[in-house]
C-alpha positions as MATLAB code, in Angstrom:
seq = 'XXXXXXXXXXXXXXXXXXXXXXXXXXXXXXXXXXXXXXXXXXXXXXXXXXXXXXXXXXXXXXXXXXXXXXXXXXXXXXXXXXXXXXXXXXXXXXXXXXXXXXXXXXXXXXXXXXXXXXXXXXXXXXX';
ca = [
    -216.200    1.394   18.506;
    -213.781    1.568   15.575;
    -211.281   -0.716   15.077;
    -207.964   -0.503   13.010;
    -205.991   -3.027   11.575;
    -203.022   -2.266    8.997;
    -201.236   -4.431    6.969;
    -198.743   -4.587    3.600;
    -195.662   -3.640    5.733;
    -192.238   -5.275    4.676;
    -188.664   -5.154    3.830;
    -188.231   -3.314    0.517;
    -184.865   -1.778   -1.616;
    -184.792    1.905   -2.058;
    -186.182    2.861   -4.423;
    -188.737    0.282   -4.063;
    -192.664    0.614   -3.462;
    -194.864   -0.908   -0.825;
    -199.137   -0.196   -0.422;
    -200.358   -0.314    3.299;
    -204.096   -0.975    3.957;
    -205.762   -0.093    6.893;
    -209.277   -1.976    7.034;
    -211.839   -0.380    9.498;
    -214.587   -1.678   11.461;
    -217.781    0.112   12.366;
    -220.316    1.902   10.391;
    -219.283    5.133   10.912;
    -215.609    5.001    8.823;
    -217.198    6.850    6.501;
    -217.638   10.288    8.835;
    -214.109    9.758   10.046;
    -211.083   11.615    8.814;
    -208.057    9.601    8.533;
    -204.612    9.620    8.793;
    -201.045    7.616    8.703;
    -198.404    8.381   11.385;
    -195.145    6.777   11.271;
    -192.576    5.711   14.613;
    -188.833    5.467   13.744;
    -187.084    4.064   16.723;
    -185.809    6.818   19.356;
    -188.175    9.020   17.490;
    -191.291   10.684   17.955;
    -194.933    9.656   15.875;
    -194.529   11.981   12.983;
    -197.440   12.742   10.711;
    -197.087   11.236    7.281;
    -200.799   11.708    5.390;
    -204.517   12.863    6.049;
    -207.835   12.420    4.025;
    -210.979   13.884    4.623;
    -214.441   12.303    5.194;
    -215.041   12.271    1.445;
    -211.913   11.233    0.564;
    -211.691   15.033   -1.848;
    -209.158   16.385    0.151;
    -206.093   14.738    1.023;
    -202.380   16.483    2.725;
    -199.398   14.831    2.797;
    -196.197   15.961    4.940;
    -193.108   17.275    2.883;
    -190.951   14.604    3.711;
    -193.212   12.432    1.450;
    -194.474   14.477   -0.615;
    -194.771   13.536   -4.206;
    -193.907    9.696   -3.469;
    -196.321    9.098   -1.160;
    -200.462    8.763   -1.486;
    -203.356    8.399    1.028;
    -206.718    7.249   -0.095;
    -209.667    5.478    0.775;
    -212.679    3.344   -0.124;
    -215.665    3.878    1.558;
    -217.336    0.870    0.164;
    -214.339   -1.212    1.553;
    -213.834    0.801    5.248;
    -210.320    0.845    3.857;
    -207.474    3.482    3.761;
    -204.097    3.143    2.237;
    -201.303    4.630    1.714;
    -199.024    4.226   -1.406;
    -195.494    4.407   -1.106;
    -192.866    4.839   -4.151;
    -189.270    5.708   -4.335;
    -188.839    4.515   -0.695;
    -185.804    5.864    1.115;
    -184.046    4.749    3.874;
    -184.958    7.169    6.660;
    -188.583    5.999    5.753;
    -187.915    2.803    7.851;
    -190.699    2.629   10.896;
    -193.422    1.650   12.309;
    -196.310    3.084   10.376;
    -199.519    3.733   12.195;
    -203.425    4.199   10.569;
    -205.843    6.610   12.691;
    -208.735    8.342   12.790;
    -210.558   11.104   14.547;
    -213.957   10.302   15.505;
    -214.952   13.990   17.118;
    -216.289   16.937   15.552;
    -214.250   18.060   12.515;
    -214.329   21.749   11.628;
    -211.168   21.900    9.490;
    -210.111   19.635    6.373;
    -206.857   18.541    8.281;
    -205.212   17.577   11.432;
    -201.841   16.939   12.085;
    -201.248   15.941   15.690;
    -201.280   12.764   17.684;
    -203.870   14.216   20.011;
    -206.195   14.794   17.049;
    -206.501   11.533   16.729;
    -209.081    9.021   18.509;
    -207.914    5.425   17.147;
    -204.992    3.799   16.632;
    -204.543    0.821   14.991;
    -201.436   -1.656   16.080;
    -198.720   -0.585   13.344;
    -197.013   -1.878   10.723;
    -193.335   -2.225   10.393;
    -191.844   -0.476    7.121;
    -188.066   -1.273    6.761;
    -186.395    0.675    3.596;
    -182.562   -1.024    2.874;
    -179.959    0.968    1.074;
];
């Protein structure tokens, strides 16, 4: 069974930049597609970022679009996610996951697609 553990959360200006990791276990992170989901409080999960098995296809949400990147290291079982020109209303809990089934499609984009969570990492933007 996968596990997920994120870290590089933080207190940051806006404007400011922060990298989250997200370090799997298991052999099989490689055949996984991956994703970051963020919480902001009172708020639903939200998608923020996928990347596919290979790591050649990545989609990010248009909220973040443009200051925001997902990638990952197959060598490492890591994915990250680096964040520039932070804003404000990117403040929340940011969550790694991946989806373990069968994967047809290049991208998913709901909570349900998702198989493992890892525990979140708190993201707090200051204006």
């Amino acid at each position: 069974q996968v596990q997920l553990v994120e870290s590089g959360g933080g207190l940051v200006q806006a404007g400011g930049s922060l990298r989250l990791s997200c370090a799997a276990s298991g052999r099989a992170f490689s055949s996984y597609v991956m994703a970051w989901f963020r919480q902001a409080p009172g708020e639903d999960r939200e998608f923020v970022a996928t990347i596919t098995w290979s790591g050649t296809r990545i989609y990010h949400a248009d909220s973040v679009k443009g200051r925001f990147t997902i990638s990952r290291d197959g060598a490492k079982n890591t994915v990250s996610l680096q964040m520039s020109s932070l804003k404000p209303e990117d403040t929340a809990v940011y969550y790694c996951a991946a989806r373990t089934r069968y994967s047809p499609n290049y991208y998913y984009f709901s909570n349900d697609d998702y198989d493992i969570w890892g525990q979140g990492t708190q993201v707090t933007v200051s204006s």
